[in-house]
C-alpha positions as CSV (number, residue, x, y, z in Angstrom):
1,X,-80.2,63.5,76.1
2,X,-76.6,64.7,77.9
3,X,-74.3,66.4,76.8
4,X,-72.0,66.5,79.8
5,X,-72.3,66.6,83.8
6,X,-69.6,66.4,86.3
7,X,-69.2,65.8,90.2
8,X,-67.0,67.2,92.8
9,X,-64.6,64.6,95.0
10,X,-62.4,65.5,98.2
11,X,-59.9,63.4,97.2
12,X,-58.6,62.7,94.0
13,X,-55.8,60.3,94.9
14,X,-59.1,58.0,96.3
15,X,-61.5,59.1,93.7
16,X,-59.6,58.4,90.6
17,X,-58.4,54.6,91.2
18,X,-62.4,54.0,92.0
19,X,-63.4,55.6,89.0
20,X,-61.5,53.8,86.5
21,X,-62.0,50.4,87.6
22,X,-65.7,50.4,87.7
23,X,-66.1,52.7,84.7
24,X,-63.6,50.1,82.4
25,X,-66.2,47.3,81.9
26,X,-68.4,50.3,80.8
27,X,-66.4,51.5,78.2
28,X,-65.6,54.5,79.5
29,X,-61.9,55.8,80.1
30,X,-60.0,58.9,80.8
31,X,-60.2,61.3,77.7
32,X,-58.7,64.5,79.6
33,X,-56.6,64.1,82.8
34,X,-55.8,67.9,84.6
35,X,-54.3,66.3,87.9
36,X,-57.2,67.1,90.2
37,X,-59.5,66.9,87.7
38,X,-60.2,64.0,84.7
39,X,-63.0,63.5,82.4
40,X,-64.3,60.3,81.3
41,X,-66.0,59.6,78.0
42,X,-66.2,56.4,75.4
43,X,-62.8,56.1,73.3
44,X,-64.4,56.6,69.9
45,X,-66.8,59.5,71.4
46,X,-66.1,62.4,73.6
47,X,-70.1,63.3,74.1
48,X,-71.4,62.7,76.3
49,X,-68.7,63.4,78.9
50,X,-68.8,63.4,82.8
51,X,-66.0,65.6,84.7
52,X,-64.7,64.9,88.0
53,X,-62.7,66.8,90.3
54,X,-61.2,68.5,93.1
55,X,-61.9,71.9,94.5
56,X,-65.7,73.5,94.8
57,X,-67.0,75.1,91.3
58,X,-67.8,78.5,92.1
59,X,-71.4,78.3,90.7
60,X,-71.8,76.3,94.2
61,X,-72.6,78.0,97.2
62,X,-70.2,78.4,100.0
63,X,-72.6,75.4,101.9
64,X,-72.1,73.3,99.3
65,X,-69.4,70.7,99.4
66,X,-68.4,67.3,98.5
67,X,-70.1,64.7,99.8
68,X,-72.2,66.6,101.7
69,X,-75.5,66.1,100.0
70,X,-74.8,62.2,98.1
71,X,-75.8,62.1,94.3
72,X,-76.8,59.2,92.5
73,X,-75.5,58.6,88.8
74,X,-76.7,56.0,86.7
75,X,-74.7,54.7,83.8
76,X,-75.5,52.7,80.4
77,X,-73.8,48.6,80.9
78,X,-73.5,47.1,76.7
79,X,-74.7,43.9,78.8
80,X,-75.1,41.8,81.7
81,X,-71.2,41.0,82.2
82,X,-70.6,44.7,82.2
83,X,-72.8,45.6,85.1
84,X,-71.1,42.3,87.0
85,X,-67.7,43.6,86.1
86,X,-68.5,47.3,87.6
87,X,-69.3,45.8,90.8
88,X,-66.7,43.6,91.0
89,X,-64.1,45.9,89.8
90,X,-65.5,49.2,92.2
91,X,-65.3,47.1,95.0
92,X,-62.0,46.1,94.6
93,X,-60.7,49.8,94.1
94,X,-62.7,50.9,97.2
95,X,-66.1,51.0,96.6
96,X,-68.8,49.9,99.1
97,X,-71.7,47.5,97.6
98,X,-75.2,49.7,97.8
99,X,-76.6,46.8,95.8
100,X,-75.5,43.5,94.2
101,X,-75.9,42.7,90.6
102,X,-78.8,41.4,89.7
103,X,-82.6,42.1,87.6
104,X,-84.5,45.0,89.6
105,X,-87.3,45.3,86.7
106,X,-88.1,42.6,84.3
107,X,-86.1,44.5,81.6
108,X,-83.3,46.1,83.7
109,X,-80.4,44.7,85.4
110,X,-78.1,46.7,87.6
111,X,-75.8,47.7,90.1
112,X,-75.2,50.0,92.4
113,X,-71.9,51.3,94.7
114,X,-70.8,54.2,96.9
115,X,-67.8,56.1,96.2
116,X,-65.7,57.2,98.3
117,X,-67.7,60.2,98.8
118,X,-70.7,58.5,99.3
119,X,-72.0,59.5,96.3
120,X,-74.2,56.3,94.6
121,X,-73.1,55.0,91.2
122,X,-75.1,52.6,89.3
123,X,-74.3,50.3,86.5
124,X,-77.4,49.2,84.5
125,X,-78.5,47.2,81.5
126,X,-81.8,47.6,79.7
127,X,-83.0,44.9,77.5
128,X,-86.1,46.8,75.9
């Protein structure tokens, strides 16, 4: 259904270690870096892509900044390991738990962290 979407961090330095730890177990890793800015997609597939960066887009308005209003961004787990392993792995690279691993919905298991910018990301896998 996406193509692409991307986010905006303050602080790339922070961001970025985050990012790659709990998106590894998903099978998503950098494709593109630009310094303040990388995009993640599968290794055999750039779409669909999600962006991440530094620095307001200038779509935004001048209100709008990072952080500021919290986003939530749910991602595709192969399996049950993979959701335990993006928990795991964001906390350890400075993520805050927002919700343990474990079945929400009789066909759903999932996860869900903050990043550093509050934002909440969520690791899931669907059996049906």
């Amino acid at each position: 259904m996406l193509d692409h979407f991307g986010f905006v961090v303050r602080d790339m330095t922070v961001s970025r270690p985050f990012y790659e730890a709990a998106f590894a177990p998903l099978g998503l890793v950098i494709r593109e870096d630009h310094g303040k800015a990388i995009i993640f997609a599968h290794a055999d597939k750039f779409i669909p892509f999600v962006f991440i960066g530094e620095g307001r887009p200038s779509f935004w308005t001048p209100a709008s900044q990072p952080g500021a209003s919290p986003a939530h961004y749910a991602f595709r787990a192969p399996d049950r390991a993979a959701v335990d392993a993006f928990h795991a792995r964001g906390l350890t690279a400075g993520g805050r738990d927002n919700g343990a691993p474990r079945q929400r919905h009789p066909d759903y298991y999932t996860a869900f962290l903050l990043d550093p910018d509050n934002n909440n990301i969520e690791a899931g896998f669907r059996t049906a």
